[in-house]
KOLNUKOL-781050 format. One record per residue: residue in one letter; chain; residue number from 1; x, y, z of N, C-alpha, C in turn. Coordinates in nm, 2 decimals. Atoms other than C-alpha are relative to their C-alpha. Example, Ala and Ser with C-alpha at 12.3 -4.5 7.8 and 13.67 -1.06 7.14 Angstrom:
# KOLNUKOL-781050
(A A 1 (0.09 -0.12 0.00) (1.23 -0.45 0.78) (0.09 0.12 0.00))
(S A 2 (-0.09 -0.11 0.00) (1.37 -0.11 0.71) (-0.08 0.11 0.08))
END
This chain:
# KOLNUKOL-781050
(X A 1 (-0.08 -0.12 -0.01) (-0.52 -2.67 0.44) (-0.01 0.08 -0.13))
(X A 2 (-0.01 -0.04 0.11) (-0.54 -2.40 0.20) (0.10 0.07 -0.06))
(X A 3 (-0.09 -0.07 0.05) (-0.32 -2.25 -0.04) (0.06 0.13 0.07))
(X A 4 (-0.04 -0.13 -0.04) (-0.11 -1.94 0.03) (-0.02 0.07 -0.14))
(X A 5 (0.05 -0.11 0.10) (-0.21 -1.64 -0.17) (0.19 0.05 -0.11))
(X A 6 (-0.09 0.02 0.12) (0.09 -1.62 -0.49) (0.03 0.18 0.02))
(X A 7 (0.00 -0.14 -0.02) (0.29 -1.31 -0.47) (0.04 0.06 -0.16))
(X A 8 (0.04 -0.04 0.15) (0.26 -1.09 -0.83) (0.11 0.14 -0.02))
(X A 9 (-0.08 -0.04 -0.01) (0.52 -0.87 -0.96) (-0.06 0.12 -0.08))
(X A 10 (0.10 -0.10 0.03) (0.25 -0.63 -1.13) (-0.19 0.00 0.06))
(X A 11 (0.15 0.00 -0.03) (-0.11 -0.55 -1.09) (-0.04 -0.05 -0.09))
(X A 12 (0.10 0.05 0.06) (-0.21 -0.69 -1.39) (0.03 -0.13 -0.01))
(X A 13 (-0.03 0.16 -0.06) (-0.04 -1.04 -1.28) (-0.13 -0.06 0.10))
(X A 14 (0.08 0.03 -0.12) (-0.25 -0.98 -0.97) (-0.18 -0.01 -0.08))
(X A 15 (0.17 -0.11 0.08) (-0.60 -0.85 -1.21) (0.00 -0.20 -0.05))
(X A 16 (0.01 0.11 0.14) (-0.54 -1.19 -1.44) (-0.04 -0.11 0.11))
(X A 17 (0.03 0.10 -0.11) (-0.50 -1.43 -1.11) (-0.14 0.01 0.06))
(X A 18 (0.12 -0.01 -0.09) (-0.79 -1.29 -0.91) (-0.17 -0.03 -0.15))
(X A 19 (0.13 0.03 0.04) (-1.03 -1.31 -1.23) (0.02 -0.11 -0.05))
(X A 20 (0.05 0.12 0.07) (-0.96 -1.68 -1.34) (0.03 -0.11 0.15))
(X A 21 (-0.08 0.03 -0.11) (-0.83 -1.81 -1.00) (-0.15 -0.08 0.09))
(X A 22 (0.09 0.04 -0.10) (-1.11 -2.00 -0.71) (0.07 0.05 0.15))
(X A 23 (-0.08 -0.08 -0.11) (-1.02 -1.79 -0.43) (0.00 -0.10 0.12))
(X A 24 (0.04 0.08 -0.15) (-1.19 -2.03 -0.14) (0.08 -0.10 0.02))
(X A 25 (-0.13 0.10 0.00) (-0.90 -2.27 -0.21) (0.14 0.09 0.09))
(X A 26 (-0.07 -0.01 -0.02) (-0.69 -2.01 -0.12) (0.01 0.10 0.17))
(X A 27 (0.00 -0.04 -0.11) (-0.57 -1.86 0.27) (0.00 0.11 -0.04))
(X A 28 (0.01 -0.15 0.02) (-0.68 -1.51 0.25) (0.01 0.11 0.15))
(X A 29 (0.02 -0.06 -0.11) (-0.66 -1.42 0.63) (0.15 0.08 0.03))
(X A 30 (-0.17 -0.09 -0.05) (-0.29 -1.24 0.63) (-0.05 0.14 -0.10))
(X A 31 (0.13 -0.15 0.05) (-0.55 -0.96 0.38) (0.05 0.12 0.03))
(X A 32 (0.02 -0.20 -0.10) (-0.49 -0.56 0.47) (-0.07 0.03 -0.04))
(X A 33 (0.08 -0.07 0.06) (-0.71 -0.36 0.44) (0.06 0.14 -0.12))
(X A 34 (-0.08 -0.10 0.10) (-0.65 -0.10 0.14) (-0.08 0.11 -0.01))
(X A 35 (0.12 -0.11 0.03) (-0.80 0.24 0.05) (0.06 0.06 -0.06))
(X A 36 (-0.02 -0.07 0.16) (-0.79 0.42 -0.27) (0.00 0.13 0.03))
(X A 37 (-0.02 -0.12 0.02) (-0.72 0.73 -0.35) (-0.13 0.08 -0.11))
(X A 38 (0.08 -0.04 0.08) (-1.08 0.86 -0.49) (-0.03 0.14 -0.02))
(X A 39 (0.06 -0.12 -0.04) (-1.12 1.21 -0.34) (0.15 0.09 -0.07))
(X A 40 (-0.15 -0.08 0.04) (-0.87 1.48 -0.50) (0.04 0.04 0.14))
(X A 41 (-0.04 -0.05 -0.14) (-0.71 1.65 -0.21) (0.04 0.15 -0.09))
(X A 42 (0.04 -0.19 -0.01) (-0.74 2.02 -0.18) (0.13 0.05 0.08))
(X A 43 (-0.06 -0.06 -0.03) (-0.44 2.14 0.01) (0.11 -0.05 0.01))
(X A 44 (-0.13 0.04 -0.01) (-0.09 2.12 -0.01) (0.09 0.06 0.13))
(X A 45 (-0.04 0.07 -0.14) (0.17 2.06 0.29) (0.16 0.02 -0.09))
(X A 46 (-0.14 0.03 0.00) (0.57 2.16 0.27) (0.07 -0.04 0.12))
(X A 47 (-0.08 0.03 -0.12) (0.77 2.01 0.49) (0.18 -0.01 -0.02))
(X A 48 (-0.14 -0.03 0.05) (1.17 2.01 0.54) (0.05 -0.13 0.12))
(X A 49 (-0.09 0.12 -0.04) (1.33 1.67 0.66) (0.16 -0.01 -0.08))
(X A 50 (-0.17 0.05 0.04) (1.68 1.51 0.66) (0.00 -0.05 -0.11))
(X A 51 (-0.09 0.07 0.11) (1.82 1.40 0.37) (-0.04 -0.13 0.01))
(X A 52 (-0.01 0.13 -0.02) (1.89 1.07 0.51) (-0.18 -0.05 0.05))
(X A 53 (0.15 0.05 -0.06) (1.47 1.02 0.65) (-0.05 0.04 -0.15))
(X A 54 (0.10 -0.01 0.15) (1.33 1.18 0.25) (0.04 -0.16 -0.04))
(X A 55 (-0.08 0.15 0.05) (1.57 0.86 0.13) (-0.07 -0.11 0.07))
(X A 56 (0.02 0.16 -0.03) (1.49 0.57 0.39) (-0.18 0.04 -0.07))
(X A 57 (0.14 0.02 0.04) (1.10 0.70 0.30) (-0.02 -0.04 -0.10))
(X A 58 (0.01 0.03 0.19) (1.12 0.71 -0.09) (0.05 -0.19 -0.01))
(X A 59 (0.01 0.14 -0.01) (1.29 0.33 -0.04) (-0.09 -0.10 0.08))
(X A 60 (0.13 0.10 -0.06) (1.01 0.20 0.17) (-0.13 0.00 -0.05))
(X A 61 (0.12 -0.02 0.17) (0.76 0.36 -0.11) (0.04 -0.10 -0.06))
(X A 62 (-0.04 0.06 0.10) (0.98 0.19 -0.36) (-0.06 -0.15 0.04))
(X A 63 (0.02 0.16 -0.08) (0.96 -0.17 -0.13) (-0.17 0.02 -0.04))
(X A 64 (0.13 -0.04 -0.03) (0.58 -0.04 -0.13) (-0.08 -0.04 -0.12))
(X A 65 (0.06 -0.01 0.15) (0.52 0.00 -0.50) (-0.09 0.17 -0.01))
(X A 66 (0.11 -0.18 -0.02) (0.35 0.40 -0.42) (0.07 0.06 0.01))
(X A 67 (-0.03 -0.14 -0.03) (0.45 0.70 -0.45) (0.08 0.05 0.11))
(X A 68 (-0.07 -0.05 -0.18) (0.64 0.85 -0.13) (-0.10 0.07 0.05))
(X A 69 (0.12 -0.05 -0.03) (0.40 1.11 -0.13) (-0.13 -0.05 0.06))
(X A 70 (0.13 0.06 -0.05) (0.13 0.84 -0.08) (0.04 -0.09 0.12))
(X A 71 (-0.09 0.11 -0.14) (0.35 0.64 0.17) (0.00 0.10 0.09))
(X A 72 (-0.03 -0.08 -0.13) (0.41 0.96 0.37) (-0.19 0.04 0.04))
(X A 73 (0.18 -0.07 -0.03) (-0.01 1.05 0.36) (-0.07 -0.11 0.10))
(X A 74 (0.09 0.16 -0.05) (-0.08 0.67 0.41) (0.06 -0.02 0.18))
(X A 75 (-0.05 -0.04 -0.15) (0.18 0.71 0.75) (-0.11 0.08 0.09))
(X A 76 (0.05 -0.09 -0.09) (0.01 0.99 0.87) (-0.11 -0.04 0.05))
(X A 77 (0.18 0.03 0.01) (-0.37 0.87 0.81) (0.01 -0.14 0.09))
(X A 78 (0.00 0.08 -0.10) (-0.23 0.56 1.02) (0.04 0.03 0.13))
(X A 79 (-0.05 -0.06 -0.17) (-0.10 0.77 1.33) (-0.11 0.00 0.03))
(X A 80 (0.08 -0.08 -0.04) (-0.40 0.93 1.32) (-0.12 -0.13 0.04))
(X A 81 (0.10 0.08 -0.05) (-0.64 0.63 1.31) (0.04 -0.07 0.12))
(X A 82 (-0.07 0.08 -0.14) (-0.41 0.44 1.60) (-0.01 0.11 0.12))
(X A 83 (-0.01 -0.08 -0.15) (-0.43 0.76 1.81) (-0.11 0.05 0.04))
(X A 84 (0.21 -0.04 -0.03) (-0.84 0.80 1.85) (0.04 -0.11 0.14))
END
């Protein structure tokens, strides 16, 4: 049976593990997939929500470790690939 993958309380916890670490020891199949932010983005987007919905978002960023702004993009960009 293999390991469970170690949870890290920075990225450079995670940077130090993954380059001295033997991964094939460890269960890597619970994985997501991730995607960076490489492309600038070109247009800006206001929007006007509750109070109480900016708040639970900004706390599910925070749980997140991202930005709101990248949690509310990363939301959207998942509607959109779930509704093809």
């Amino acid at each position: 049976m293999k390991k469970p993958i170690p949870t890290f309380a920075t990225d450079k916890d995670a940077q130090a593990f993954v380059a001295t670490a033997d991964l094939s020891q460890f269960d890597l199949s619970g994985g997501q997939m991730v995607q960076f932010e490489l492309k600038p983005k070109d247009k800006a987007v206001s929007l006007r929500l509750p109070e109480p919905m900016l708040a639970a978002i900004r706390e599910r960023a925070r749980q997140a470790g991202i930005p709101y702004q990248r949690f509310i993009r990363m939301a959207l960009e998942k509607a959109l690939a779930t509704s093809k």
